[in-house]
Every structure is written in structure tokens, then in C-alpha cells.
N, C-alpha and C positions, 0 to 999 in steps of 0.2 A: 415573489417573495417566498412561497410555500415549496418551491423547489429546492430554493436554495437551504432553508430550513432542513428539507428534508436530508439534505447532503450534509450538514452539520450535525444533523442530528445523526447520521448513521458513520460518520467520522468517529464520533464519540463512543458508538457500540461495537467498533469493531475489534475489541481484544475480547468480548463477552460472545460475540456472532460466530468467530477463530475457536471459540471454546467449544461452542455449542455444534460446531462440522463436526468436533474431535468425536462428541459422544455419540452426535449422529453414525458416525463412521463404526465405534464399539457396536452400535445397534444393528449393523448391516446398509441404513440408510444412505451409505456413503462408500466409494470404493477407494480404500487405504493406497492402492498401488497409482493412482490418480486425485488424489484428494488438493493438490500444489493446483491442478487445473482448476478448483474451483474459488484458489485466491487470484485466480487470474496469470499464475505463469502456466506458458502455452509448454503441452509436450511431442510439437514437432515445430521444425523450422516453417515460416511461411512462405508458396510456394509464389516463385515466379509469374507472373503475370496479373490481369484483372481476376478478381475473388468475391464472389458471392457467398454472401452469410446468411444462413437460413435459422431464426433461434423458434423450436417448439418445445412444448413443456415436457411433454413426456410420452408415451408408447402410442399414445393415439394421435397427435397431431405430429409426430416425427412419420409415423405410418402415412399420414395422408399427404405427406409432401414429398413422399419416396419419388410414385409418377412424374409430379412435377421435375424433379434431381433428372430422372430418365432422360426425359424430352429436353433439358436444357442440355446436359449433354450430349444428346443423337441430335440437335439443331445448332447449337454454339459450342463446337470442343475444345475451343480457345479457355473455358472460362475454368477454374479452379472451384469447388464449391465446401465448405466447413457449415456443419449442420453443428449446433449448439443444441444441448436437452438438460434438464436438471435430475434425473431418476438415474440408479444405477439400473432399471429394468430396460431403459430403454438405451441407453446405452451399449450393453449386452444384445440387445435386438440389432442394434444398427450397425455393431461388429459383423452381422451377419449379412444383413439386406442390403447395404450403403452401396451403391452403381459407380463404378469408376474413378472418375479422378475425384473423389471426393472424403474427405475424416471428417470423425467425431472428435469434438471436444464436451466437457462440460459445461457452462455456461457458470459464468463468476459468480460468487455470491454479490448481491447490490451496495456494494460498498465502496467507495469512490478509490482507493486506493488499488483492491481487484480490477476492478472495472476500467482503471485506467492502464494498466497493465495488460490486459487484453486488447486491448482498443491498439494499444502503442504494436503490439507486437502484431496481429493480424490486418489493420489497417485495410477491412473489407473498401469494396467499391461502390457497393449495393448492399443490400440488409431487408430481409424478409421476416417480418414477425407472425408467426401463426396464432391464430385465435382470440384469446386474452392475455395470455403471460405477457402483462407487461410490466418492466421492474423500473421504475424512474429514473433511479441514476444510470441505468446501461442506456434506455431511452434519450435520456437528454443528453447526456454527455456524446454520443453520438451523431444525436443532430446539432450539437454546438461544432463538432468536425467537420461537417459539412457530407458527413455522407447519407445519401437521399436513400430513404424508410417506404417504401410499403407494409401494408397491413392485407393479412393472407386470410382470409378463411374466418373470418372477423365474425365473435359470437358472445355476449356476456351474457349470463345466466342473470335470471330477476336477482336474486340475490347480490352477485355481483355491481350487476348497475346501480341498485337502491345500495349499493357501500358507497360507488366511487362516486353517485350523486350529494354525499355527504361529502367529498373533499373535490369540490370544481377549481380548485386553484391547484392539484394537484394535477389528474387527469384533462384539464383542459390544454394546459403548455405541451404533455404527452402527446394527445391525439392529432393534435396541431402539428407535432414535429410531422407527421406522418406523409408523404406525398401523397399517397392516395387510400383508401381503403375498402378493402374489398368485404363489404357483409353477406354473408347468408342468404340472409331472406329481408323481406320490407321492413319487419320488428325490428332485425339488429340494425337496419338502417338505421330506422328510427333513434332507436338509443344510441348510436355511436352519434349522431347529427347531434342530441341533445347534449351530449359529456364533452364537443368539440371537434369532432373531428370536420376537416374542411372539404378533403374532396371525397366521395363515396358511391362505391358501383357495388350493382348486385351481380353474384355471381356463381348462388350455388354453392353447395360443399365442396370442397376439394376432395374429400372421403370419398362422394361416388366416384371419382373417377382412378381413383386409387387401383393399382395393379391386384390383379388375382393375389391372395394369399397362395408364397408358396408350395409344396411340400415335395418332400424326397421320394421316387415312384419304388422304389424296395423296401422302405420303408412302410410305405402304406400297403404295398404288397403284400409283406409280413403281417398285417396288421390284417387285412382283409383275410389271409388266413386263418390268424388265430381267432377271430369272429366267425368264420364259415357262414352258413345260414342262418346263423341266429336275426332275429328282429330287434332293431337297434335307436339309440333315437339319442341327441346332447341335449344337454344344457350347457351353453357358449358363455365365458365372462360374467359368470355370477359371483353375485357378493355375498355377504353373510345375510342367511335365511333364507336365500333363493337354494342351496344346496339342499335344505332341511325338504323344501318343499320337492324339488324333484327327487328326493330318495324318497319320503311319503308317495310319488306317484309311482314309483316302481311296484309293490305290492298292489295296488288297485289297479295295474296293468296285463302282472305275469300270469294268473287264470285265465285269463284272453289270448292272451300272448306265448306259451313257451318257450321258453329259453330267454327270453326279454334281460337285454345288453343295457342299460343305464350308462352314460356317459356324461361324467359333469369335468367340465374345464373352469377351473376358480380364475377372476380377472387378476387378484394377484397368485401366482403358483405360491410362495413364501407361504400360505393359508395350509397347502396342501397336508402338511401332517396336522394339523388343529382341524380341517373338516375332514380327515381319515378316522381319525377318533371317537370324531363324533357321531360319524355314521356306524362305524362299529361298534360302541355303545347301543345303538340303537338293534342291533343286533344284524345288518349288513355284513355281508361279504363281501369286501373292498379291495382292492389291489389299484395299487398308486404305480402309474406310470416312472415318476421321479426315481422310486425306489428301485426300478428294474422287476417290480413285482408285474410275471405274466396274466393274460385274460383266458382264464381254467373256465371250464366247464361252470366249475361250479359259482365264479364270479359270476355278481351280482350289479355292482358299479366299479365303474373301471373308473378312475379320479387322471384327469390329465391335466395333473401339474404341472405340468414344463413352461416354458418360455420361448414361443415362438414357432409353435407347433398348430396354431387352429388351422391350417389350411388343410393338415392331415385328417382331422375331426371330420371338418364339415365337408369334406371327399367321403366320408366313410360312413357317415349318418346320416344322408338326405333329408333328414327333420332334424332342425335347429330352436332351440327358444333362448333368444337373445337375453339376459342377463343383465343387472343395472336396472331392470324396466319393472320392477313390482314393487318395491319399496322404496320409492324417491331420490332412486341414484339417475332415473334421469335416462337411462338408455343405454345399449351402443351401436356400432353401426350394423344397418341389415343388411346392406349390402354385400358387404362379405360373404354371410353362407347363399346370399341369392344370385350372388357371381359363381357360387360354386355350385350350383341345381341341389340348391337343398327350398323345402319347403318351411315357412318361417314363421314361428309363433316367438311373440312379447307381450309384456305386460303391459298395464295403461300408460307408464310414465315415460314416452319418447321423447323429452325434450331435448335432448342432447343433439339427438338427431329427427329431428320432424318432420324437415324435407323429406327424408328420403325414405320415413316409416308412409310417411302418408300417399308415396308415389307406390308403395308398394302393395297399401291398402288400396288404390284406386284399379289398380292392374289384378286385384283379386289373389296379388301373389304372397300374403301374410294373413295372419287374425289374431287377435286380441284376447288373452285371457287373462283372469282377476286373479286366478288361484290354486291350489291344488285338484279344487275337483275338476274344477275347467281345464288345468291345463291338461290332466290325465283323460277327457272327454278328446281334449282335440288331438292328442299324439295317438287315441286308440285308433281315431277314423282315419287318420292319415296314414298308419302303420295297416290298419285294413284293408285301405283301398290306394294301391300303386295307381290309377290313374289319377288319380284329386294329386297324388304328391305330384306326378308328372305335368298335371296342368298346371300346380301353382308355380312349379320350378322353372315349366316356360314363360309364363306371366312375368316371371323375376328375374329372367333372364332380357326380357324386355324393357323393363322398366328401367332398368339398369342401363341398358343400351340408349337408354333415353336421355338421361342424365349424363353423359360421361362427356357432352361438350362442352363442360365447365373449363376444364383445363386447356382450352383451347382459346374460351372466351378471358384467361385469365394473361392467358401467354401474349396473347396480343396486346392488351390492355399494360402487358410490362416490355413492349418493345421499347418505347424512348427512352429505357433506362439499361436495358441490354443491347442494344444497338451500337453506342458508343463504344463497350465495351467488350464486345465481340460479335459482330455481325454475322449471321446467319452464313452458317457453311465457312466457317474461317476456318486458318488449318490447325491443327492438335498442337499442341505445344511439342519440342522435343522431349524426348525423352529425357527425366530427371527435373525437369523445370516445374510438374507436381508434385503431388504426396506420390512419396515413393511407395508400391503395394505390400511392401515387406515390412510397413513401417506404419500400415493402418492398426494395428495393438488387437487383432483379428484375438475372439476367446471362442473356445467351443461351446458350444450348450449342451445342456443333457440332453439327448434324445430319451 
């Protein structure tokens, strides 16, 4: 009954929800050239043959299911694949990273008339949900189609569970459409077993096994020149107050240090002029990457606001302190600069990512700090002593190697459902039968 309430009920708010894209879009949270994608008309034709729908929420879960996209393509080139996101950041991002025969679209707002409008026109064969984005009417009205759901990468924050345990007439019909669902770790088992869900395998993050963050080798070429010698160190994907604090360690560093480089990349770049400001108020010498402002001598913190750039960072700063993790955002993933030989400080709040903080604390290859003083205690010894960085980088380069047979444990686990629809080693479609490449809506980023 509460399902269908719910499709009643959002029937009824959909000239107010149509209004509320609009100012979304005025705000930037919405991309005006694209906005029809998100009442559900698609903007490309759908391609010939069997199609895999992959839906993730946004920059981090479309990133962790990049590898997967890879491997289904280099194993089954038969299949077409449409990755769904709701953020214009990640969108922008997947303009860039997306492997082959595969587009973005937006993913509809949940409103039965969007929703059925997408459904009608893409007509996937299969359907991949990463994490928790799950939106009920896209949910069910998909599995009233009859096209069979897994659940990817399966994670709901305490928070989230103590909500969706307040509507079990809602989440239970959900988790139930699901064919099978793949959790994390034993916890998320747990809570997904308790909200409904019917069949469930553990499987590990799909983050670790996520592909190296790219970068451009001129790029960083350039970069490593305009840095020279100097001693250098990031803060990766911080939020607001995490910047505050790694420019308070700059000063309590640069008497040690000489020429001491500061490198903070905000998790949204959008932040970049409002923490430019604020560090230059504080009387910093700042230069923002966004702005084409170069890294002078006399710079102080270099601000790398861009979008889709960390793999440059963490090539270029062998000490990383991961960002999200000191004031109860939760985390983000370490594995990224530990894929890339950097040595890896966060703060105490890893929940986002546990498995893979804690694989990296057992291998020696991270440490934990609360604060300004601490974190400015641990970038001094690791900027003093290039062996500790080199051990922990190898450490993390192991641990990481440890982890990355998720996606293989995942891949099997979804053969009865790609099998049918394109068995292993089938031939490429002809040419034109997918997304044509001229017609992926490709944007530059700023470098």
C-alpha cells in the first residue's frame, strides 16, 4: 500500500518538484543544456542490442564502477552500457573517464511520469544499483517490468538505516525487488537482511578495485617543474574546516621545512574562491589552480580546485591526508593516493570507507590524526624521513593489491544475468549499432 501512496503522492508534487530543477538549475545545481534528461526524456537514441543500466549517486560511486564498465567491456563487447548519476560534478567527470561504448545520462527525478519515460525509452536488460541511491518509483516500477536489479556496492550509513527502519512498508517492497545484493562488509549485511533485502553476498568495496586515478604526464611534468625541490605535502577532498586546519599546519611546518608547498584540493572545487578568501584573509599566499594562477616562489598554498584532477596531486605529493575524516563527513577513499605511492594520513571518522582504512592501517601503510597539531607532527616526519614515506607507500601498495579481487568476486556472482545477454567473448556490435563516439556530449574541464 505505501508504495503506491508514495506514487500518488509524488504524482501530485510534480508541477512543484519541475519548479524546484528550475531554481536548482539558476543555482548551478543543475545543467540547463541537459535539464529535459532529468524529466526523463533521453538525449540520444537507444542503442541496438542488450544494455546495461548502471544508476550511481554521484562522483564517488560512478568512480567506483568505472573498473567494473572496463572489464564488462574487455569480457562481453556485445553489451551497450548507460551509467545514470544525479550531480552535474559527476557528470562532467564521466564526460571524461566513461570507457567505450558506453553514455551518460542523468537519472530522472522520482516522479512517476519522468520515470516512466525513461524506462519506456532505454528499456535496459539488466540494472545495477550502486550503494544506497535508492529512489522508489524508479525502483519499483522497474521491477514491475520485469527487468532483474542487483544491488552493487551495498552501504547505508547508521543514519540512513535508523530512517528507512522508520518506513518498512516502504524499503522492504524495494530491497525485495532486488535479485541479489551485494554488501560491504558483515554490518551492511546485516542491515540490508533487516530493511528486506532477500538474497545477499559479501563482497568488499568496489572502490578498491577501482582503476588508478588518471593524470596527464605534461601536465604533471609541468607541475613538477614549477614545484622544483621544494617539500610538499596535500590535503585530498576536504570539506569546510579541514582547509582551515591544513593551512594553520603550514606555518608550524615552514621553519622546519623551507620552501614548504601546501596543497589543498576542496572535495567540492565550486568551494574554491570562498576557501581562497578565506585563507588569504588569514593572510596566506594562495594561488588557485582554477584561476590559471601559477605556483611562484613565493606561494604558499597552491588550492586545486578543479574537477577531476587528484590523480595529478597524489603523483606529485607522496603524502596525502584524506579529507571528510575529522569532522564527521565520514571519510574518503585511501586507496586512491595509496594506489598512487603516496603515504596516507586521515582523521578518526572512516566510516564511509572502513574496510579499506583499516586494511591500510593493518599493513602499517596510514595513521590517524585528531588535529592540527598532530596532523602537522606527522607530515613533519614523513617529509623528514623519505624512507618511512617509502615503506608506508610500499605497505599500501600491498594492501591494495590485496583487495582488488572484489571485482572479480563480483563479476562472477553477475554471470547468470550477463550471460544470456552477451556471453563472454561475443563479437562487438557493428559499427553504429551503439552510442555513436561523436555523440557522448564529451565537455572539457579546466585543467
Amino acid at each position: 500500500m505505501l508504495p503506491a501512496l508514495y506514487r500518488v503522492a509524488t504524482d501530485i508534487l510534480t508541477p512543484g518538484v519541475l519548479i524546484y530543477l528550475q531554481r536548482r538549475c539558476k543555482r548551478g545545481k543543475e545543467d540547463p543544456l541537459r535539464l529535459a534528461e532529468r524529466r526523463g526524456i533521453a538525449g540520444a537514441p537507444r542503442p541496438q542490442g542488450p544494455l546495461v543500466w548502471i544508476h550511481a549517486a554521484s562522483v564517488g560511486e560512478a568512480t567506483s564502477v568505472l573498473g567494473l564498465i572496463e572489464r564488462l567491456f574487455a569480457t562481453r563487447p556485445g553489451l551497450a552500457i548507460l551509467l545514470t548519476t544525479g550531480t552535474v560534478a559527476s557528470a562532467r567527470l564521466m564526460a571524461e573517464r566513461l570507457p567505450g561504448n558506453a553514455r551518460h545520462q542523468y537519472v530522472p527525478v522520482d516522479l512517476p511520469a519522468p520515470v516512466s519515460r525513461f524506462l519506456d525509452h532505454w528499456r535496459p536488460d539488466f540494472a545495477l544499483w550502486v550503494e544506497s541511491e535508492l529512489w522508489p518509483n524508479l525502483v519499483l516500477s522497474t521491477a514491475r517490468r520485469g527487468i532483474p536489479m542487483v544491488l552493487l556496492n551495498g552501504r547505508l550509513s547508521e543514519r540512513s538505516y535508523r530512517r528507512w527502519r522508520r518506513c518498512p512498508g516502504l524499503i522492504r517492497p524495494m530491497l525485495s525487488a532486488f535479485e541479489l545484493c551485494f554488501a560491504q562488509d558483515d554490518e551492511q549485511a546485516r542491515r540490508l537482511a533487516r530493511l528486506g533485502a532477500k538474497d545477499i553476498a559479501k563482497s568488499g568495496d568496489l572502490k578498491a578495485a577501482a582503476a588508478a586515478l588518471p593524470a596527464d604526464p605534461r601536465t604533471l611534468d609541468r607541475l613538477r617543474q614549477a614545484v622544483g625541490g621544494r617539500p610538499i605535502w596535500l590535503a585530498a577532498s576536504t570539506h569546510g574546516g579541514e582547509e582551515e586546519v591544513a593551512a594553520a599546519v603550514h606555518p608550524l611546518l615552514a621553519p622546519r621545512h623551507p620552501g614548504l608547498l601546501t596543497i589543498i584540493a576542496p572535495r567540492h572545487p565550486a568551494r574554491g574562491e570562498k576557501v581562497a578568501a578565506t585563507l588569504r584573509a588569514r593572510g596566506f599566499r594562495v594561488a588557485r589552480r582554477s584561476a590559471g594562477e601559477p605556483i611562484a616562489g613565493e606561494t604558499q598554498i597552491y588550492l586545486a580546485d578543479t574537477l577531476g584532477e587528484l590523480g595529478l596531486f597524489y603523483r606529485l605529493a607522496e603524502i596525502a591526508f584524506i579529507g571528510g575524516s575529522l569532522f564527521g563527513n565520514g571519510g574518503h577513499n585511501p586507496f586512491e593516493p595509496a594506489r598512487l605511492g603516496c603515504a596516507v594520513l586521515h582523521g578518526p571518522d572512516m566510516k564511509n570507507c572502513a574496510p579499506m582504512a583499516s586494511a591500510l592501517a593493518r599493513a602499517g601503510a596510514s595513521q590517524t590524526v585528531t588535529g592540527t597539531q598532530d596532523l602537522a607532527a606527522a607530515v613533519s616526519r614523513l617529509l623528514d624521513d623519505p624512507s618511512e614515506r617509502a615503506m608506508r607507500a610500499a605497505a599500501g601498495a600491498r594492501a591494495v593489491a590485496l583487495a582488488e579481487g572484489v571485482l572479480d568476486r563480483v563479476l562472477a556472482r553477475l554471470s547468470p544475468w550477463l550471460d544470456p545477454l552477451a556471453p563472454r567473448g561475443s563479437p562487438a556490435e557493428e559499427p553504429g549499432e551503439g552510442f555513436p563516439r561523436e555523440d557522448l556530449q564529451r565537455r572539457p574541464l579546466r585543467a
